[in-house]
N, C-alpha and C positions, 0 to 999 in steps of 0.2 A: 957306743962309739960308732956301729956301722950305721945304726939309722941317722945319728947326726951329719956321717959324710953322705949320704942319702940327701938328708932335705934340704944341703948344702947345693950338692951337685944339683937339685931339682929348681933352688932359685939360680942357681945362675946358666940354667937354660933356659928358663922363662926369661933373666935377661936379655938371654944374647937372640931372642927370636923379636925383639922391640925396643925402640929407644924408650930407656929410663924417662919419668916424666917430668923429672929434676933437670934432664940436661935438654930439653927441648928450649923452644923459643917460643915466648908468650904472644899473642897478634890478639887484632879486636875480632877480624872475621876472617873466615876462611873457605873460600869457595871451592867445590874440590866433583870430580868425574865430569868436565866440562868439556864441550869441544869447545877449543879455546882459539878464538880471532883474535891473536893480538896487534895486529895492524902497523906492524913495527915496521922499517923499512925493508926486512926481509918477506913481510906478510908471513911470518913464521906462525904455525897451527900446531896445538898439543892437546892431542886426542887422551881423552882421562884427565885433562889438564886440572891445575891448582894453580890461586891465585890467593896471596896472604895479604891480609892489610891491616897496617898498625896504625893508628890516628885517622887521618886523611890519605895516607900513601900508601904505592904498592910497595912492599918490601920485599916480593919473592913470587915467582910464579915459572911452572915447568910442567913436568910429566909427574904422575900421579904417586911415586913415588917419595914425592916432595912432603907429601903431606904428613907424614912420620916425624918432623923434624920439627912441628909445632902445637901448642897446646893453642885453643881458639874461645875468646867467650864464648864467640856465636860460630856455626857453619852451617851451609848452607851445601846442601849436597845437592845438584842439581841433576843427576841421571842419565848426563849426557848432549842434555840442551846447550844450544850456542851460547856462551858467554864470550862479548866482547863491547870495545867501547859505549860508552853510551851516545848518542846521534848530539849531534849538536845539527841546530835547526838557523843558518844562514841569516834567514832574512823573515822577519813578520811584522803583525801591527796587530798582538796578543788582545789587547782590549777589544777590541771587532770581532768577537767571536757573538755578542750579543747582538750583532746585526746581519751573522750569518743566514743566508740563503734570500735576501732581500734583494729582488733587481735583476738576477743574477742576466738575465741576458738583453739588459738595457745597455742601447750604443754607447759611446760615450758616457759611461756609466760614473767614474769619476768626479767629471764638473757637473755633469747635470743634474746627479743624483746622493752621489756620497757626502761629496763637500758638503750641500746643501742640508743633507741628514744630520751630516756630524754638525755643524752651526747650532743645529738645534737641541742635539743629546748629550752632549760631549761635555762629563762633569769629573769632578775629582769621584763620586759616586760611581759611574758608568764605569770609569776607567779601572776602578779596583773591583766591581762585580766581573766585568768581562775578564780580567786579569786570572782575577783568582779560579775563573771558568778554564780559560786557554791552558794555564799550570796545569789544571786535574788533568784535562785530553792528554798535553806532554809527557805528563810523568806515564799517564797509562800506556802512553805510544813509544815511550824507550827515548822519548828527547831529555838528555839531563843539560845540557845548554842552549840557550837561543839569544840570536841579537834580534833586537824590540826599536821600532822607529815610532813615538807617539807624541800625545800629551801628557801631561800633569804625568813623566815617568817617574816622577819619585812614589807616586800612590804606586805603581809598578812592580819598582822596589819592594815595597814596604810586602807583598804580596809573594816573592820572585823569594825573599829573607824567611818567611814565615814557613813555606813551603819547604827549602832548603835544597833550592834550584841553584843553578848558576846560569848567569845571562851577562848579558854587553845591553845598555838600556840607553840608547838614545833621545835626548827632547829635541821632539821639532821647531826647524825654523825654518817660516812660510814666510813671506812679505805680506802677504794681505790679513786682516784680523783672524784669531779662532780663539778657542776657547778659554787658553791661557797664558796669550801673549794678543797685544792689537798691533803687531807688527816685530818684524824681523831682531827688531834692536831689541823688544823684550825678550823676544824668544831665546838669544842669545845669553841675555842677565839669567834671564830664567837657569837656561843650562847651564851655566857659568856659576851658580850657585848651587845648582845641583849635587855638577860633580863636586865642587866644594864639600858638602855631604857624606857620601859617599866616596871618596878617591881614595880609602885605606878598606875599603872592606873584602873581605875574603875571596866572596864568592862574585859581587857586584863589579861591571865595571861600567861606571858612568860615561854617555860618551854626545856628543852634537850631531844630531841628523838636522840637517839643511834638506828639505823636503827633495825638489831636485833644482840643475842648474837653470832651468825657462821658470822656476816659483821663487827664484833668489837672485837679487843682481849681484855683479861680478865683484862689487867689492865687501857684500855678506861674504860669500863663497871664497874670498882670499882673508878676509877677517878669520871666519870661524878656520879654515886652514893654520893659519898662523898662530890662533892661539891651543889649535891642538895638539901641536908642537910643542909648546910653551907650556900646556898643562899634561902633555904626554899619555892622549888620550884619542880612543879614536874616532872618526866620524862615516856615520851609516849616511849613506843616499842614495835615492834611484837614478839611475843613469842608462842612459842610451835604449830608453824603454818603448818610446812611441814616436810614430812619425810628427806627431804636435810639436814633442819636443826637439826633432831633430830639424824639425823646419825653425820652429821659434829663437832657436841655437845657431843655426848658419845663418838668419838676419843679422845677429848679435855678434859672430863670428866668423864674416868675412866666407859665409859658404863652407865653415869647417866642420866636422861632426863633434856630440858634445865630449867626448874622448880627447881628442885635440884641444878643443876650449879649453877643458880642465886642467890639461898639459901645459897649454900656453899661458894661463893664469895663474900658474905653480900650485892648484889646487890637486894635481892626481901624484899620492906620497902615498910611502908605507902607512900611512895614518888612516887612509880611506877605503873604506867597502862600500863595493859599488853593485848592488842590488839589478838582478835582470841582465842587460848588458848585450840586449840583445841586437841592435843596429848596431852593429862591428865589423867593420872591415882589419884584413892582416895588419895595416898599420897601426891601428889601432889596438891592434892585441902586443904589436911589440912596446905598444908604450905602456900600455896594460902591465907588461913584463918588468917594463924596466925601471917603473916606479916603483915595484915591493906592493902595490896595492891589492887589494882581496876583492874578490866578484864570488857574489848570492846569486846562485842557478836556479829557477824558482821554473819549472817545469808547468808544472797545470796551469798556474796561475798564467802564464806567457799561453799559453794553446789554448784556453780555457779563454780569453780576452780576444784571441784571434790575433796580437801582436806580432807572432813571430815565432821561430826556434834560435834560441842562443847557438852560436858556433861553441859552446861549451867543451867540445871532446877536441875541439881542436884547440881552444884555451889551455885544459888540461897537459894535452899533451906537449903544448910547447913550453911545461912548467910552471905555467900563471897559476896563481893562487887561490883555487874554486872549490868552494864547496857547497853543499844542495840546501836551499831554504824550501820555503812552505809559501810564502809573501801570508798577506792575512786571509784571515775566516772569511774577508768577504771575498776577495780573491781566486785563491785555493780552497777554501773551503773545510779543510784537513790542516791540522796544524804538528802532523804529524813526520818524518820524512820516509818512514817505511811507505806509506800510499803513494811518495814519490818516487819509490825505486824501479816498477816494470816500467812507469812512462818512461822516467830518464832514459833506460834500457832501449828501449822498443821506439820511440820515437829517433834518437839517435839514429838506430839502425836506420828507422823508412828515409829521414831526409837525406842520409850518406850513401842510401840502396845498396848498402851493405852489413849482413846479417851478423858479419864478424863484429861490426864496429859497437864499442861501447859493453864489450863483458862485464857480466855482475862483479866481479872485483874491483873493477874502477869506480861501479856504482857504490861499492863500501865502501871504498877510500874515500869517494868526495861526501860521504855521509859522517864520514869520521875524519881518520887525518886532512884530509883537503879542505873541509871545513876547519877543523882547528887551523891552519895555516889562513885561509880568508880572514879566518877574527886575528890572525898575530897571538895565537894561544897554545902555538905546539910542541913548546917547551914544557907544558902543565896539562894538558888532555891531548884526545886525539888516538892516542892508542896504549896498549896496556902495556906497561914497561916498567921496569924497579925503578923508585924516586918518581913516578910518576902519582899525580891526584888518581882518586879511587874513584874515578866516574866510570861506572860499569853499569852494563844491562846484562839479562836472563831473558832468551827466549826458547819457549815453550816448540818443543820438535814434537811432539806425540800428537798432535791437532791432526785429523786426518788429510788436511790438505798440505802436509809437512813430511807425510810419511812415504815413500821412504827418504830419505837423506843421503844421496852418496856426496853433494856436493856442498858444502854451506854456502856459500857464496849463490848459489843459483837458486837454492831455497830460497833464501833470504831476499833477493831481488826479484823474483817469478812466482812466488808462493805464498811468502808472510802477509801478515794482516796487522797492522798495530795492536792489535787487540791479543796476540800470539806474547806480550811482552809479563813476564812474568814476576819480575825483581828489578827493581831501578836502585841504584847508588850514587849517591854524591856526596863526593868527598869525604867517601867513606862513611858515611850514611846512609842506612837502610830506609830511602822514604819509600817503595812500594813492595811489600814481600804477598807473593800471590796472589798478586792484581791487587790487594787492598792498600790503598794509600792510608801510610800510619802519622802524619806529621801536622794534616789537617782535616778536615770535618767535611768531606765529601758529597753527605747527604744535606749539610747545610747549604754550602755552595751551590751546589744545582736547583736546592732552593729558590736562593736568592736572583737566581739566573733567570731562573723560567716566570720568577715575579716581574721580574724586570719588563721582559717580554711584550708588558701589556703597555707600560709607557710608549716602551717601540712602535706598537700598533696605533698608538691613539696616533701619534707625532705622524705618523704614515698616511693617515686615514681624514685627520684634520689639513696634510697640505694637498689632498686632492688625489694621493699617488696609489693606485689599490695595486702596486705590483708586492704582494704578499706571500 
């Protein structure tokens, strides 16, 4: 009898030192010793943190104590490293990754070179090698969303699905011919059947990039407006980028800047993300404000062109809707947005001559929440919250250029490397666990990419241009 009340009392102190595994709560993953960015409007941080996920959502995330209260298929113990949103990457032209480093410091590079290139390269082929190129870099650099302004974006798609990314996917529309429209009006059928396609998918969302307003006349620019409204979708374009076009815009516009145009022609709505944005003055950022619309801060790529610095921090701060892009490979050259965090930082400072301006928190935020809010997506990404999508990154702290860490945030902006990214999730899916992408064929892609290469060169080499 005494040894029975013995191994009696013996199991129910083993109980009572753990939850039973019967009354726990089942999740698909479970991430757990995290320092954890959840980017919530309090910027609230939980050191040891835990984050549960069932399907595609967060269901539960706190202090390290949390993690007792669930059984997990999978976890993912990370030791300490930052977990927080995954970046969503503003503004690029993903397929241009196969003509990266071409030109890079030809004037006028644009008309006299790019166009010209793309006329000649620019295939449903191109578009899905470079594509499924640009994907790998993202996923390895902690982007688990980006808006794409191109051609033939359904091949995009088709790339953006396979992977198990989530993106905003633009088709353009130019006036003059290219590769998948010989003018505006196709361009428009084109993406008008598009999104038709795609306008129910999960992860996808279909949307009209009108190239900018001096490459589309005024009543394209109030067309595609009107029916983005009507299909309840949004429209990427570059805006207020170059003096070309702010000259070509106040012939057309009575001396106004292209910000006012847009205003006056009822084309600047919550509907539109306006890429660069860099020739702004204060009025133009209050209407910026008051239309709900979103601006792509695309840093290298603006300094790197010699265009300009974005009034960006003073955008921000007067609550416009900004968050950081990459522009494309040929561009920026990185299609990453951690490569963009010390410029953001650092430049900020020199053109405001002051050291205070522009802290690495704001540089997270416009990498995560601030970006979700530019796409119109901050209800479903953007920062780690219960009921929120399961788009998370893991980055690696033990790198010696990371060591020590009193601060995440200053890490992260002053320190990280893309290559520092160690676990990518979307939507609750594990497409990168320590560094290796598990969803697609890596070493095929890079393949395909550097075969490519040599068409590039021939195309280069036959119009006379040896800028290689």
């Amino acid at each position: 009898m005494q040894f029975k009340k013995s191994v009696l009392l013996a199991i129910l102190a083993t109980t009572s030192l753990s939850t039973p595994s019967w009354g726990k709560d089942f999740v698909d993953l479970l991430i757990k010793d995290a320092t954890l960015l959840t980017m919530d409007k309090n910027k609230t941080v939980f050191h040891h943190g835990v984050i549960a996920i069932k399907g595609n959502k967060i269901v539960a995330l706190g202090n390290g104590a949390l993690a007792a209260q669930f059984n997990a298929k999978k976890v993912l113990d990370v030791d300490g490293d930052i977990v927080m949103p995954g970046l969503i990457n503003t503004h690029t032209h993903v397929s241009m990754t196969l003509l990266r480093s071409l030109a890079d410091d030809v004037p006028d590079r644009l008309h006299r070179y790019i166009f010209p290139l793309e006329s000649q390269l620019v295939s449903r082929d191109m578009v899905r090698i470079g594509a499924n190129l640009g994907n790998v870099e993202m996923i390895h650099g902690g982007v688990t969303t980006y808006a794409d302004m191109y051609y033939f974006e359904d091949e995009v798609a088709k790339t953006v699905d396979e992977i198990g990314m989530r993106a905003v996917l633009g088709e353009t529309v130019i006036k003059f011919p290219v590769a998948d429209a010989k003018n505006a009006e196709e361009g428009i059928n084109y993406a008008l059947k598009f999104i038709e396609e795609y306008k129910d998918h999960p992860r996808i969302t279909p949307a009209f990039a009108p190239h900018a307003p001096y490459t589309n006349t005024t009543e394209v620019l109030q067309r595609i407006s009107d029916l983005s409204k009507e299909k309840n979708v949004p429209v990427l374009i570059h805006l207020a980028e170059s003096h070309t076009e702010q000259e070509k815009i106040a012939k057309r516009a009575d001396g106004k800047s292209p910000v006012q145009y847009m205003h006056d022609i009822g084309a600047l709505n919550n509907h539109l993300v306006g890429a660069h944005m860099i020739l702004v003055d204060d009025h133009d950022i209050e209407l910026v404000k008051e239309s709900g619309m979103g601006v792509a801060h695309n840093m290298s790529a603006n300094i790197k062109s010699a265009k300009g610095v974005s009034p960006a921090l003073k955008m921000y701060d007067k609550g416009v809707r900004i968050g950081l892009g990459t522009d494309g490979p040929m561009s920026g050259n990185n299609l990453s947005t951690i490569a963009e965090f010390g410029q953001v930082a650092k430049v900020h400072k020199l053109v405001n001559q002051d050291r205070a301006a522009m802290p690495p928190i704001k540089v997270i935020d416009m990498a995560t929440m601030g970006a979700a809010r530019a796409l119109h997506m901050e209800d479903r990404i953007g920062s780690l919250e219960v009921g929120k999508l399961a788009d998370i990154i893991v980055i690696d702290t033990k790198a010696p250029h990371m060591v020590p860490m009193y601060n995440p945030y200053s890490a992260l902006v002053y320190s990280a490397y893309p290559t520092d990214v160690r676990h990518s999730i979307v939507d609750g899916k594990v497409l990168m666990e320590d560094k290796k992408i598990l969803t697609v064929d890596e070493a095929a892609i890079l393949k395909e990419a550097v075969e490519y290469t040599q068409t590039v060169r021939d195309t280069v080499i036959a119009n006379g241009e040896q800028v290689l």
